[in-house]
N, C-alpha and C positions, 0 to 999 in steps of 0.2 A: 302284698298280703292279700289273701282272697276274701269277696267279702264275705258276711255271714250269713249264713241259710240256714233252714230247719225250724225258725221260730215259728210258733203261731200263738194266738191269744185270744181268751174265751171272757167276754163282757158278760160275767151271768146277774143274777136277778136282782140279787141283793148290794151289787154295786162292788163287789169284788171283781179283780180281774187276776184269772190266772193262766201263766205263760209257759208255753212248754215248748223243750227243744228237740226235738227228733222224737216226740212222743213221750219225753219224760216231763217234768215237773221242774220249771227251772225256778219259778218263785210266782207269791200272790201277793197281787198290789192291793188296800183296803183303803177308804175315805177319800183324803185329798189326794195323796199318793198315786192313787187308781184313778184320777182327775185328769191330775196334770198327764200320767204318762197316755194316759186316752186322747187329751189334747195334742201332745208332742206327737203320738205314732201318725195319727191323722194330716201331721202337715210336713211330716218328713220320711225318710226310707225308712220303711216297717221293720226289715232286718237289724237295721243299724242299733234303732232306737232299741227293738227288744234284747240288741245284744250285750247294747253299754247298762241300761235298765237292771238285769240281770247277770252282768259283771261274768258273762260267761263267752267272753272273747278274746283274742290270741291277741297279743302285742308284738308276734313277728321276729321277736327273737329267740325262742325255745330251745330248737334245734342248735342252736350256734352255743348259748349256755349250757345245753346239757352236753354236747360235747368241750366242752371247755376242761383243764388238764384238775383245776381243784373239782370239779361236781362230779370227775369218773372214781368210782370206788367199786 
């Protein structure tokens, strides 16, 4: 599975953080939320963390289910 790319994340003023993927708008973290994931990206791989954070990451098997004989219609 390849890892994730395209994330990046903007700490703005007011203590929000918002995360985007290839230029879109993947989600805004607010309060404690925006804490923790500021602590976490900090002490782990930035991709990873933005990608499980925002629940916007492949699990690897896609292609293998959507070819599967019930998912073709």
């Amino acid at each position: 599975m390849p890892r994730p790319q395209g994330f990046t994340y903007e700490h703005r003023g007011d203590g929000t953080v918002a995360i985007t993927h290839r230029g879109r708008s993947a989600g805004t973290l607010r309060g404690p939320r925006a804490e923790k994931f500021l602590a976490e990206v900090e002490s782990g791989e930035e991709q990873l963390v933005m990608a499980r954070w925002t629940g916007a990451y492949k699990f690897g098997n896609e292609r293998t289910a959507r070819n599967h004989p019930r998912n073709r219609r």
